[in-house]
SEGUZA-509283 format. One line per 10 residues: number of its first residue (from 1); their letters; for each residue z, x, y of C-alpha. Coordinates in steps of 0.1 Angstrom, whole numbers, plus 5000, padded with zeros to 4 digits. Each point is the difference from the previous one (the first is absolute). Layout:
! residues N
NUM) a) Z,X,Y; ...
***
This chain:
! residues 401
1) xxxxxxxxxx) 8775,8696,3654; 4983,5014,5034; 4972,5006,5016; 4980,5029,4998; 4965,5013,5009; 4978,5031,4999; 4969,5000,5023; 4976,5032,4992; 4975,5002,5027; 4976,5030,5014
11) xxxxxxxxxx) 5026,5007,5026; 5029,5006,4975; 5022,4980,4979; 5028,4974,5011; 5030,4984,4981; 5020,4973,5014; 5027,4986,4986; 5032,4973,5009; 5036,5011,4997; 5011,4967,4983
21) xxxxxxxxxx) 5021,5011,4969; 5014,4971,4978; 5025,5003,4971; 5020,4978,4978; 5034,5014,5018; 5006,5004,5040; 5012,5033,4992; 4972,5015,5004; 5002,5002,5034; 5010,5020,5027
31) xxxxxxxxxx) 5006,4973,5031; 5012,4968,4982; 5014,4988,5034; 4959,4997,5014; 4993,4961,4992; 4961,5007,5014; 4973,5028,4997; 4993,5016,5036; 4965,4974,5000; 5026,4968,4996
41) xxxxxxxxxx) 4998,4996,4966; 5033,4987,4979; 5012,5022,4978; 5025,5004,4970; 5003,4970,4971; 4967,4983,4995; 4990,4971,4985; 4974,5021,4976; 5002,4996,4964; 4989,5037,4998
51) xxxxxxxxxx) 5029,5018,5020; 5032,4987,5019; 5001,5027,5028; 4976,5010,5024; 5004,5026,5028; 4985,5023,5021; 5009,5033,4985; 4967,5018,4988; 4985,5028,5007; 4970,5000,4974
61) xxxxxxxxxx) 4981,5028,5012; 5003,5035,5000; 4978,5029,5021; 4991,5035,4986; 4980,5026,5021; 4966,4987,4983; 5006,4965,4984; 5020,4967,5002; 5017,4978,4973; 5012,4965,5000
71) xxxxxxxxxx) 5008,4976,4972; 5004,4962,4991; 5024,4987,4975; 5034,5013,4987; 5013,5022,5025; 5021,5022,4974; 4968,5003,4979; 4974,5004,5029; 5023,5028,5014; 5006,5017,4972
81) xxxxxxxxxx) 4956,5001,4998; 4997,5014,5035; 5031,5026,4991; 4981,5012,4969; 4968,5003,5017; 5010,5021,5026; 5017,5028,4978; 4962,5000,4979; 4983,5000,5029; 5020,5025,5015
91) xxxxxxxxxx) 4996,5023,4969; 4963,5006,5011; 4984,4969,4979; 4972,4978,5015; 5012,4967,5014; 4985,4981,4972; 5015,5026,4973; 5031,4996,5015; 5002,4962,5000; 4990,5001,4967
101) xxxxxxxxxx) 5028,5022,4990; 5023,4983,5020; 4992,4968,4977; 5003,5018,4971; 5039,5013,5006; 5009,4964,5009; 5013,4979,4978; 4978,4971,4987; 5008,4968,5015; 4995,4965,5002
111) xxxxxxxxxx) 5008,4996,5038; 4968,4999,5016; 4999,5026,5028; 4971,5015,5017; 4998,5032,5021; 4977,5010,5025; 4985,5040,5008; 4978,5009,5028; 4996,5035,5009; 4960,5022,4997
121) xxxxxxxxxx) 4980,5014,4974; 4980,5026,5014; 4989,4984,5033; 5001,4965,4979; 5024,4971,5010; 5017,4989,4971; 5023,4970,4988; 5017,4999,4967; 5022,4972,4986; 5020,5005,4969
131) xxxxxxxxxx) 5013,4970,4982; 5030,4993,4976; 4987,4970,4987; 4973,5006,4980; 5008,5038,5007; 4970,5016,5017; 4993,5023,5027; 4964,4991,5018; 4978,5005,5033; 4996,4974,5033
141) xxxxxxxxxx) 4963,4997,5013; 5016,4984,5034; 5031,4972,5000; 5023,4992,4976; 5028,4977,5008; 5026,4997,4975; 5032,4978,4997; 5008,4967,5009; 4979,4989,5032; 4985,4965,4996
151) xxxxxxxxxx) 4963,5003,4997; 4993,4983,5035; 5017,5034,5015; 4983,5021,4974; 4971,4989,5011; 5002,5002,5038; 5007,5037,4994; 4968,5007,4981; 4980,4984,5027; 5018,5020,5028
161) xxxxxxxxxx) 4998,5029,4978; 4962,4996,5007; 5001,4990,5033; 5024,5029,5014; 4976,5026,4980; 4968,4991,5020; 5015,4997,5034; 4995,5024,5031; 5036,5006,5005; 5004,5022,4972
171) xxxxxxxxxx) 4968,5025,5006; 5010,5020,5028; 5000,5037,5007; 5034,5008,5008; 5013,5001,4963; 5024,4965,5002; 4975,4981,4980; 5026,4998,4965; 5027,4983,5024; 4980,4981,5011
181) xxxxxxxxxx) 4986,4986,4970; 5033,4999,4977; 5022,4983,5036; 4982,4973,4999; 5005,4994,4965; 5037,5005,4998; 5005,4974,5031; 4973,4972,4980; 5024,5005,4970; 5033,4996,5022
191) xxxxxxxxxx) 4985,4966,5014; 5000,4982,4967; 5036,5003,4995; 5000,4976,5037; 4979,4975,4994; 5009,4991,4958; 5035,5009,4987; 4992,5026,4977; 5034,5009,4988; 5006,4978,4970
201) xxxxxxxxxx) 4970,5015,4986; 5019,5034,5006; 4983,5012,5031; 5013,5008,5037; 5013,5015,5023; 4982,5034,5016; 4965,5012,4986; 4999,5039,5000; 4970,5022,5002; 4989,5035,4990
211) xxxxxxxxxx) 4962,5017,4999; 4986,5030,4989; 4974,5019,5018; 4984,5030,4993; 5025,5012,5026; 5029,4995,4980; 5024,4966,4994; 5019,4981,5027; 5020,4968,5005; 4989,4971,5023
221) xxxxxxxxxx) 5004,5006,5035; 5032,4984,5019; 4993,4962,5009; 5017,4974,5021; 4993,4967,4983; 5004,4963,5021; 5003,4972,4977; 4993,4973,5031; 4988,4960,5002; 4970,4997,5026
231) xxxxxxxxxx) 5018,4999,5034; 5008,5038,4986; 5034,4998,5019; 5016,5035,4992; 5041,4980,5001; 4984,4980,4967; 4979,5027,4982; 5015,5019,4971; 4993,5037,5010; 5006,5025,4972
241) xxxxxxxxxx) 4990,5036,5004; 4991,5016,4971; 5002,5038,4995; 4993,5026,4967; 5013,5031,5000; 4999,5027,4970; 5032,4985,4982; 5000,4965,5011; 4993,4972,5019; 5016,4987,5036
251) xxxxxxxxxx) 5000,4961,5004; 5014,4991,5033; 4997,4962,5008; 5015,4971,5021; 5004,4985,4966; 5025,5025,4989; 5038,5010,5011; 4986,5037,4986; 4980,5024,5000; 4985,4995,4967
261) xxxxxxxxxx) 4991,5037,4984; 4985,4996,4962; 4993,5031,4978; 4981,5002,4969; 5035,4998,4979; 5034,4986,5004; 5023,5031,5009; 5009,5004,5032; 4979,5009,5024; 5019,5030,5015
271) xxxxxxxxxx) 5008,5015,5032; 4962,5016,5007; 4985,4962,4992; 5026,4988,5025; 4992,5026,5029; 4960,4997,4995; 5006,4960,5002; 5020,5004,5031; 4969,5020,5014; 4975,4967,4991
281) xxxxxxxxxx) 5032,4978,5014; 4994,5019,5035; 4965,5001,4998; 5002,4958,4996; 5024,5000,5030; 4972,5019,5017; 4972,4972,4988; 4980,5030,4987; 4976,4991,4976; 4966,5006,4980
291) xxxxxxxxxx) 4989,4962,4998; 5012,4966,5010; 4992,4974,4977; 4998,4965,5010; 5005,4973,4973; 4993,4962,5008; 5026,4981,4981; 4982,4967,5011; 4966,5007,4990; 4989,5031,4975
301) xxxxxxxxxx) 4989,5026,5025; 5010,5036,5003; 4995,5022,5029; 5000,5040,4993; 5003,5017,5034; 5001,5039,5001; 5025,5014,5026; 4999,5040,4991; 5041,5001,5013; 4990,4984,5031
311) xxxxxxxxxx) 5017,4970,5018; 4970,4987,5014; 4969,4989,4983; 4974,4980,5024; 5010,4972,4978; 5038,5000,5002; 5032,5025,5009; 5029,5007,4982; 5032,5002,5021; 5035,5012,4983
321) xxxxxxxxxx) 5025,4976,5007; 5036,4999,4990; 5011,5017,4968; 4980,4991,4973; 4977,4979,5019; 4962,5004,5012; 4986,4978,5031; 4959,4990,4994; 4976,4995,5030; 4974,4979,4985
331) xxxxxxxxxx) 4967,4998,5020; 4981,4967,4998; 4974,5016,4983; 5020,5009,4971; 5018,4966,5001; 4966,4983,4995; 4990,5024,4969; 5028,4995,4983; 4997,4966,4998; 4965,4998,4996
341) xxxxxxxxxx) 4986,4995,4966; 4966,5020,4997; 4966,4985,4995; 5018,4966,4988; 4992,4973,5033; 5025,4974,4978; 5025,5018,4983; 5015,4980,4969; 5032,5027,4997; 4985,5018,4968
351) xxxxxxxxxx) 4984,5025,5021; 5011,5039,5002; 4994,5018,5031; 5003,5039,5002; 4996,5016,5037; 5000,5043,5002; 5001,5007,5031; 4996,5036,5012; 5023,5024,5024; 4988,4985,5037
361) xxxxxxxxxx) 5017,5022,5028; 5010,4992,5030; 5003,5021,5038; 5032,5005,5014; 4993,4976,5026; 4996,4972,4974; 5030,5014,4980; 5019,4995,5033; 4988,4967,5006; 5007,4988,4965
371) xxxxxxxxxx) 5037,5015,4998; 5007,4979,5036; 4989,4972,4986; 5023,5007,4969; 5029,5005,5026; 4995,4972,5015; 5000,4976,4967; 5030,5022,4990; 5020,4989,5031; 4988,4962,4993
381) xxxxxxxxxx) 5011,4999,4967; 5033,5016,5007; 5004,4974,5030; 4992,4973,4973; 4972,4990,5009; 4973,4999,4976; 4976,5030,4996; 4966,4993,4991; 4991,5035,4984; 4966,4996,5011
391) xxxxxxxxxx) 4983,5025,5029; 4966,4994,5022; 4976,5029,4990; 5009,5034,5008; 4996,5013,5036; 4973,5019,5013; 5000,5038,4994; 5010,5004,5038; 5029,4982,4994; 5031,5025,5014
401) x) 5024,5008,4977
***
């Protein structure tokens, strides 16, 4: 199984999904030699009575010029759906005439698969699903989650789903407001996988994300993730950066020998996949990316932190390191949030805690200041002695480069 979910909101429509595929034969898999997902997980024979083999090899979503597809199920069956609707949709039918033809020239089956269409009617938002068991094709109101999340997850996702829909963040004027809505969402999703192993009910690895606007269909933006315990020491924190481009996905991670590309099917990738990944492999080097996400393996709380491609954010900086590496200055400010469970005086460990945290810029004085302190820890830790990767609030805007 796996974990998929379509979120239909006034700002556009979002599908997430993992890239967990399991199977009764390891076969099925491109990079048998990766024992763990880029997030730490194990994979390859499970203990499930449902599959043998798990691994992070999926790609479940696809992007056209004006809609998104994802599915959950049987990944021959579910592709074969999202092939299908694409040709009728291509032919000039409406999305929901062209998932209903698509259902039609499928094959009955008993495997229960669902597939997921967002895309416009008119200047409506709309989500489809079409199902292979009973075989239907039908309209979302908001959220559907499909798959096989445990309900406490399920749930947690509705209430954010709320939550993230009313909040401030995401109605500004300078047209970011679907990212900033849908991030949020992908990284909530990401932290379940953390905190509850998830992959013996078929579920793992990366969570991918697409929207659709009435500006056309995109993937997620490029995230660095940091898996850390609450003394947030960078040396102990899985850090996975997570890129989509048109054809497929870039995983690089300290919990990899690779860098993990996945596409939507099993052939091989090719040289232009390979040159476009070695462009995302630079820009990683470079510690270039849209958001960081912080994820508190200790207690539930994530931390969403816009960066717009820059290193420095008045909450932390980014710092390329050696190959395949990223330094993190953490202010205490940001130490403090993410360990700090909202509202809750006596937290109990049930409690979910989701921080967005907009773009905060800083002068070049502070930059300055910040990237000396950096040096400075850099030089400690390579003379063994042990960094803090903490910094005193940013210097004053007078502070000389």
């Amino acid at each position: 199984m796996t974990y998929c979910l379509g979120w239909r909101t006034r700002h556009g429509v979002a599908i997430i999904a993992d890239s967990l595929l399991s199977a009764a034969q390891p076969d099925l898999y491109q990079h048998p030699e990766i024992t763990h997902t880029t997030f730490g997980e194990l994979q390859g024979k499970t203990k499930s009575k449902r599959f043998s083999y798990v691994a992070e090899e999926g790609l479940k979503l696809r992007v056209g010029s004006d809609f998104i597809v994802g599915f959950a199920g049987d990944v021959g069956l579910g592709r074969r759906l999202m092939d299908q609707f694409q040709i009728e949709y291509a032919a000039g039918k409406s999305l929901r005439d062209a998932a209903t033809a698509a259902l039609k020239k499928i094959a009955a089956s008993h495997s229960d698969t669902t597939v997921l269409i967002g895309g416009y009617e008119g200047k409506k938002p709309v989500l489809l699903r079409i199902d292979t068991a009973p075989r239907g094709v039908s309209y979302v109101d908001k959220l559907v989650q499909i798959g096989s999340v445990p309900a406490a997850q399920m749930g947690w996702t509705a209430h954010m789903a709320e939550k993230l829909a009313g909040m401030p963040f995401t109605n500004a004027s300078d047209g970011g407001n679907a990212e900033r809505l849908f991030t949020p969402m992908i990284a909530l999703v990401q932290s379940y996988g953390v905190h509850d192993n998830l992959v013996e009910q078929g579920i793992g690895g990366a969570f991918l994300g697409a929207w659709v606007t009435p500006d056309g269909a995109q993937w997620q933006r490029d995230a660095l993730y940091a898996v850390h315990r609450a003394d947030v020491k960078a040396a102990e924190a899985i850090m996975c950066g997570v890129s989509v481009r048109p054809r497929f996905a870039c995983l690089i991670s300290n919990q990899t020998d690779v860098v993990k590309i996945i596409t939507v099917g099993k052939d091989d990738p090719g040289t232009s996949v390979t040159a476009e990944a070695d462009k995302v492999t630079s820009q990683f080097d470079s510690a270039l990316f849209d958001y960081v996400i912080s994820i508190n393996s200790e207690k539930h709380i994530v931390t969403v932190i816009e960066m717009k491609r820059s290193r420095h954010h008045r909450l932390l900086s980014l710092r390329p390191g050696d190959t395949g590496t990223i330094g993190i200055t953490w202010t205490e400010q940001l130490i403090a949030m993410a360990n700090t469970v909202a509202g809750v005086p006596s937290p109990d460990g049930q409690e979910l805690t989701l921080y967005v945290i907009p773009f905060l810029g800083m002068s070049p004085g502070e930059q300055a200041h910040r990237d000396r302190f950096a040096h400075d820890e850099e030089l400690a830790r390579k003379a063994k002695a042990p960094p803090s990767h903490r910094v005193s609030p940013a210097a004053p805007e007078n502070d000389p480069p």
